[in-house]
DSSP file (Angstrom, degrees, kcal/mol; ACC not computed):
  #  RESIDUE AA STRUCTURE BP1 BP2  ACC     N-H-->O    O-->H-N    N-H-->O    O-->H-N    TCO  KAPPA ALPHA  PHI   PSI    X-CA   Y-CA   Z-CA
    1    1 A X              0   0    0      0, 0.0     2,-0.3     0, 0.0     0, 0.0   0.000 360.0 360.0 360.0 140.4  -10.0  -13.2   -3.3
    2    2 A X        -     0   0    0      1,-0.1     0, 0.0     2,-0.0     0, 0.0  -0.993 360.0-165.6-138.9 143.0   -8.2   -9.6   -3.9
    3    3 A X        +     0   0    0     -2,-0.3    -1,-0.1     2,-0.0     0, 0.0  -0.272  28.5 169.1-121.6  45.3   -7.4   -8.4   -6.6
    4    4 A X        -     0   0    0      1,-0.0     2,-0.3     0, 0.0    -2,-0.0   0.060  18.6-156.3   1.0 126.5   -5.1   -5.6   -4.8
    5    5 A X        -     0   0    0      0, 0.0     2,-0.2     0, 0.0    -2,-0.0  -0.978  11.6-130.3-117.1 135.4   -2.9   -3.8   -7.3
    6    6 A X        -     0   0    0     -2,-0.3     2,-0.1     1,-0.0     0, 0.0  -0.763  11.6-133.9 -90.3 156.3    0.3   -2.0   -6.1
    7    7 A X     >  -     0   0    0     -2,-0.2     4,-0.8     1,-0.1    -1,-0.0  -0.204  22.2-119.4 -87.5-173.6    1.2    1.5   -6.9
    8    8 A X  H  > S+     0   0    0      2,-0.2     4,-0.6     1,-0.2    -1,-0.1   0.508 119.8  52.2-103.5  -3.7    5.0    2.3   -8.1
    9    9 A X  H >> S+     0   0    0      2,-0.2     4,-1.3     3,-0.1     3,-0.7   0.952 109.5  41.9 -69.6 -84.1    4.9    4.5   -5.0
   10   10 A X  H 3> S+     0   0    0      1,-0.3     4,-1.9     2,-0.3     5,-0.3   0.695 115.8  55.6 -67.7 -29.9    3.8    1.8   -2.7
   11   11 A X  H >X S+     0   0    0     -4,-0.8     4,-1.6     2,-0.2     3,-0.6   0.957 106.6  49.8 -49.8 -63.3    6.3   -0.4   -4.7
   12   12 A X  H <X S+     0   0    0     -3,-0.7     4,-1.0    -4,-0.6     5,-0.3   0.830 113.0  45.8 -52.1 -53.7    9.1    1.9   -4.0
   13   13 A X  H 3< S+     0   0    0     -4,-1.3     4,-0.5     1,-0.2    -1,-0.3   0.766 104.6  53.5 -96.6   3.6    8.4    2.0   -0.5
   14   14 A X  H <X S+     0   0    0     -4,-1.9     4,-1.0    -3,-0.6     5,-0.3   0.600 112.2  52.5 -89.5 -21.0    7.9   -1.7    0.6
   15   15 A X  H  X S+     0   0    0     -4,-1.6     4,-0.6    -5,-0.3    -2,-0.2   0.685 110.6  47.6 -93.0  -1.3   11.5   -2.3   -1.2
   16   16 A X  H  X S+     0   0    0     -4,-1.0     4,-0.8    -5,-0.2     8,-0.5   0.560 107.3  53.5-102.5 -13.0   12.9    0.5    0.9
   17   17 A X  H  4 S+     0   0    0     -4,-0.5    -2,-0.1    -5,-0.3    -3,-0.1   0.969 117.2  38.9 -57.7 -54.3   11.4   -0.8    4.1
   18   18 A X  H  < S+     0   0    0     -4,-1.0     3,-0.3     1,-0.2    -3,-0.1   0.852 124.1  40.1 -66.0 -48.4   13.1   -4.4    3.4
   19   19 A X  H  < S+     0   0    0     -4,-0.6    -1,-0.2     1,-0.3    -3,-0.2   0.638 129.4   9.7-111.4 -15.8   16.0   -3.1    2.2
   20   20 A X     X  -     0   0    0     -4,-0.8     4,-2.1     1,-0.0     3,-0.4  -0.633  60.3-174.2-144.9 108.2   17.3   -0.3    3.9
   21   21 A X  H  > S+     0   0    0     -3,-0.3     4,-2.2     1,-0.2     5,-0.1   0.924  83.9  52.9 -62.5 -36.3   15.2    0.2    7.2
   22   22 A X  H  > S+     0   0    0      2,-0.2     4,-1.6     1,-0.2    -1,-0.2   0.774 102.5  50.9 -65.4 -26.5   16.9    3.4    8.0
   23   23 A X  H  > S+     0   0    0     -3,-0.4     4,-2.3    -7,-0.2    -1,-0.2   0.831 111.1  53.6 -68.3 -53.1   16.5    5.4    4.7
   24   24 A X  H >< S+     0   0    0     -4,-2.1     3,-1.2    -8,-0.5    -2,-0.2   0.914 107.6  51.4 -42.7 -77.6   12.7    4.5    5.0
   25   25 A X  H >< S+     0   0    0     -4,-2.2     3,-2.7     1,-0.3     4,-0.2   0.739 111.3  50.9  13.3 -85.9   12.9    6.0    8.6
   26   26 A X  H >< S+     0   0    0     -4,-1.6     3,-0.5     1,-0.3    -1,-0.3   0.871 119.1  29.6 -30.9 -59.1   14.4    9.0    7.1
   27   27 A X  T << S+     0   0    0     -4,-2.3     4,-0.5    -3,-1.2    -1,-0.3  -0.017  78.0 127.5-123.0  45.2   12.1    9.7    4.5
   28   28 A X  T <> S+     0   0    0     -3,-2.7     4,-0.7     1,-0.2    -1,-0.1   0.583  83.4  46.1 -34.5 -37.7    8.7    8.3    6.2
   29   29 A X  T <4 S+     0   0    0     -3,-0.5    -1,-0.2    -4,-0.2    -2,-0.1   0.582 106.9  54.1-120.2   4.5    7.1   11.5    5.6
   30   30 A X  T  > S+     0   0    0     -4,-0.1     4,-0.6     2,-0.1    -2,-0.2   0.537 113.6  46.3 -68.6 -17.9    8.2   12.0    1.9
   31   31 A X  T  4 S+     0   0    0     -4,-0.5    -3,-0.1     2,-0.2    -2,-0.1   0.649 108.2  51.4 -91.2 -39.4    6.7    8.4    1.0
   32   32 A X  T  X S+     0   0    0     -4,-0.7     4,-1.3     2,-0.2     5,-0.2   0.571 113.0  46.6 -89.4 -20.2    3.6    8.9    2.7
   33   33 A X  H  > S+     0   0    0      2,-0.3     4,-2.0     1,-0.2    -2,-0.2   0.924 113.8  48.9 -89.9 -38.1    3.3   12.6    0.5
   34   34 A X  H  X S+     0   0    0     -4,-0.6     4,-0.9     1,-0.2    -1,-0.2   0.712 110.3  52.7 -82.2  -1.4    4.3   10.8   -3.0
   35   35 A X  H >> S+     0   0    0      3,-0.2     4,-1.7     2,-0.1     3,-0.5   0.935 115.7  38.5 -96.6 -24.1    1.5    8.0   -2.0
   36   36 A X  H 3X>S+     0   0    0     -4,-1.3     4,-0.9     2,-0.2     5,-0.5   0.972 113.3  54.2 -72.8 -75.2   -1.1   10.9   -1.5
   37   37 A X  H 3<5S+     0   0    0     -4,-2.0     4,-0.4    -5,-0.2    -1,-0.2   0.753 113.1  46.1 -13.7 -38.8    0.4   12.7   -4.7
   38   38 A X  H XX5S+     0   0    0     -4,-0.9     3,-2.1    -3,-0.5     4,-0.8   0.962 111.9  53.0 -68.0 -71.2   -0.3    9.0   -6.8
   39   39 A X  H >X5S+     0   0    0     -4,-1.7     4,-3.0     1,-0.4     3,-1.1   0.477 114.5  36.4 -50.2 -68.5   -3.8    8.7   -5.3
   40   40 A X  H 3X5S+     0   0    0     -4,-0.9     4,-2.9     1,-0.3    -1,-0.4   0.709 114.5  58.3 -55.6 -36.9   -5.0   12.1   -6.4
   41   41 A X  H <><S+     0   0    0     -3,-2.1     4,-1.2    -5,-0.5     5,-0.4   0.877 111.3  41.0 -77.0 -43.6   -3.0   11.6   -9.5
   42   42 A X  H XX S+     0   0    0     -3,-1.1     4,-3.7    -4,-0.8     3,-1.9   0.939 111.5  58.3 -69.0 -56.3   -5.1    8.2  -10.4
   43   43 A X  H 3X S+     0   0    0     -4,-3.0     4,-1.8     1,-0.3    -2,-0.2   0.910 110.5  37.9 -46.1 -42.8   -8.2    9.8   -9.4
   44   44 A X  H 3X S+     0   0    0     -4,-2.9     4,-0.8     2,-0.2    -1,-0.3   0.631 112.8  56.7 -77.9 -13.4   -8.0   12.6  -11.8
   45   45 A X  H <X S+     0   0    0     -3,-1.9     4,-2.4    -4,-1.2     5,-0.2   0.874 115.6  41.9 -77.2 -59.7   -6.5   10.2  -14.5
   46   46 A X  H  X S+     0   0    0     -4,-3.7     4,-0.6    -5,-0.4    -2,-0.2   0.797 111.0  53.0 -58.3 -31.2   -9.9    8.1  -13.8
   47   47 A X  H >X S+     0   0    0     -4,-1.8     4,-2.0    -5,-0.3     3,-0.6   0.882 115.9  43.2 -71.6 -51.0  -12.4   11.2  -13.6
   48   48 A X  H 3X S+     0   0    0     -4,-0.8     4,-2.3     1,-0.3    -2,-0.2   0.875 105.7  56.0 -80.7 -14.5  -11.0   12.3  -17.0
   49   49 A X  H 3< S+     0   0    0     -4,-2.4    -1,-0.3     2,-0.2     4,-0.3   0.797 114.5  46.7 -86.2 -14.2  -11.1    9.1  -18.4
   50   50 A X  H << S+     0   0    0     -3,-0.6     3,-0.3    -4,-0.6    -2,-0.2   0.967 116.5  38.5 -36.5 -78.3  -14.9    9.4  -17.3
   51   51 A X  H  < S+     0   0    0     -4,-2.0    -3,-0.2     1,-0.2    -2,-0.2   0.741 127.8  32.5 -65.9 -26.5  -15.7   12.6  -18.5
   52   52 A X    >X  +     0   0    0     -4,-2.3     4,-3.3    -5,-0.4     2,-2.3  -0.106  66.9 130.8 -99.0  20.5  -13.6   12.4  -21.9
   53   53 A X  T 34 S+     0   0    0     -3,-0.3    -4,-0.1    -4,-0.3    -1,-0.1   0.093  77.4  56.3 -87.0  33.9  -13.9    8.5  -22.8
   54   54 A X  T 3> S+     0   0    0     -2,-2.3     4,-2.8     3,-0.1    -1,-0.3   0.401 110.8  41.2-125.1 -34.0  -15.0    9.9  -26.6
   55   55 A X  H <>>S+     0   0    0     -3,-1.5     4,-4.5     2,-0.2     5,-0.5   0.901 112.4  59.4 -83.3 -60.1  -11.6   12.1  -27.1
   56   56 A X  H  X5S+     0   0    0     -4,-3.3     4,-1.4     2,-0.2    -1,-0.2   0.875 105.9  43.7 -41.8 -43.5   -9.9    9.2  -25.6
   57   57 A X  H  >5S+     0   0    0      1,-0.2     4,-2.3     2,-0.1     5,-0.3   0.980 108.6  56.2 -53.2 -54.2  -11.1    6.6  -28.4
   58   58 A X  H  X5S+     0   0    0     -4,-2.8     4,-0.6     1,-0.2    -2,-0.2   0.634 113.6  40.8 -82.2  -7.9  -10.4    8.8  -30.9
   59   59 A X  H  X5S+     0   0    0     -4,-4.5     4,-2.3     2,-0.1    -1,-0.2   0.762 114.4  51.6 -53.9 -39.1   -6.6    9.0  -29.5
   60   60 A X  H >X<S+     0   0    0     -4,-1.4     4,-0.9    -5,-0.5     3,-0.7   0.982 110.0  46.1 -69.5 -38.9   -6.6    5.7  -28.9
   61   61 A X  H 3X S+     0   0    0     -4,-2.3     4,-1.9     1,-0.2    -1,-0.2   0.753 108.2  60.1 -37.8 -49.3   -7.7    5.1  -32.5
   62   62 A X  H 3X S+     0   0    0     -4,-0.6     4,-1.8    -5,-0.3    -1,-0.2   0.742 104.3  55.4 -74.8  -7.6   -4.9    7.8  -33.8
   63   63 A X  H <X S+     0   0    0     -4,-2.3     4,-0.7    -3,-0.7     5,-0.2   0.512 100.2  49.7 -86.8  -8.2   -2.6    5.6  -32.4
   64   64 A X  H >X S+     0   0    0     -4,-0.9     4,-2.6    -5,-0.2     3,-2.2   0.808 114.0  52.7 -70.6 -72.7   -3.5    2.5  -34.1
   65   65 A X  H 3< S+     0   0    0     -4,-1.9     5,-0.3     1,-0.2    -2,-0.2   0.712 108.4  46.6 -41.5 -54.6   -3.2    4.6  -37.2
   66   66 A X  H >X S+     0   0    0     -4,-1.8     4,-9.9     3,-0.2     3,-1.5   0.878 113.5  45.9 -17.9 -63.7    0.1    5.9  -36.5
   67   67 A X  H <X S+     0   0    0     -3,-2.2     4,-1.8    -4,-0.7     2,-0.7   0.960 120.6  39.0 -84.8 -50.7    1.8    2.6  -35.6
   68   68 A X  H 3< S+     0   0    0     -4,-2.6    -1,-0.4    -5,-0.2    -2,-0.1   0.103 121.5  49.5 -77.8  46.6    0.1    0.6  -38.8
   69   69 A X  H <4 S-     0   0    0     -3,-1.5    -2,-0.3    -2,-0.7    -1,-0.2   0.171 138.7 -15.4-142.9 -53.4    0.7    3.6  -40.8
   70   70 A X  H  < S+     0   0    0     -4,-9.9     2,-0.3    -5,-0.3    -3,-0.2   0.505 114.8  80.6-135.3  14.8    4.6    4.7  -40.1
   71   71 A X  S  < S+     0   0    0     -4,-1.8     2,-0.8    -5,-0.4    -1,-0.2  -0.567  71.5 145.2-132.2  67.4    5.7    2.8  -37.1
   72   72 A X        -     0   0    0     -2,-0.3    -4,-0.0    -3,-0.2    -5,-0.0  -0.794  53.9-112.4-108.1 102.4    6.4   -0.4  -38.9
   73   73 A X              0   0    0     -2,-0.8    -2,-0.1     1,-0.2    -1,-0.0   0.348 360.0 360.0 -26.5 122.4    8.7   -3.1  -38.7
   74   74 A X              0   0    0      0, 0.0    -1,-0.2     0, 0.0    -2,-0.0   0.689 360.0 360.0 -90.1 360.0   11.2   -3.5  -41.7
């Protein structure tokens, strides 16, 4: 069983395959540079959430506070 995830990239280019084969064509080697652009862009999202995962609570934590604090439904 896989549990595969797609990127918004990869997204992007399996509905421009399907749906216009010639615009894929076209821009084959612009598609293949934003899916290298994601990767690295995940990787470093994941390394920092690695190295910083104390700075990270205590965002995620000011953003509880925020939202039950001022961001409340009238």
């Amino acid at each position: 069983m896989s549990n595969k995830q797609q990127t918004a990239v990869e997204w992007l280019a399996e509905t421009l395959r399907f749906a216009n084969k010639g615009l894929y064509a076209e821009m084959y080697e612009d598609i293949d540079q934003a899916k290298e652009l994601e990767k690295q862009q995940i990787i470093g999202a994941h390394l920092t959430g690695l190295i910083h995962p104390l700075e990270m609570e205590a965002t995620k934590q000011a953003e509880q506070y925020y939202n039950e604090t001022f961001n409340q439904q009238p």
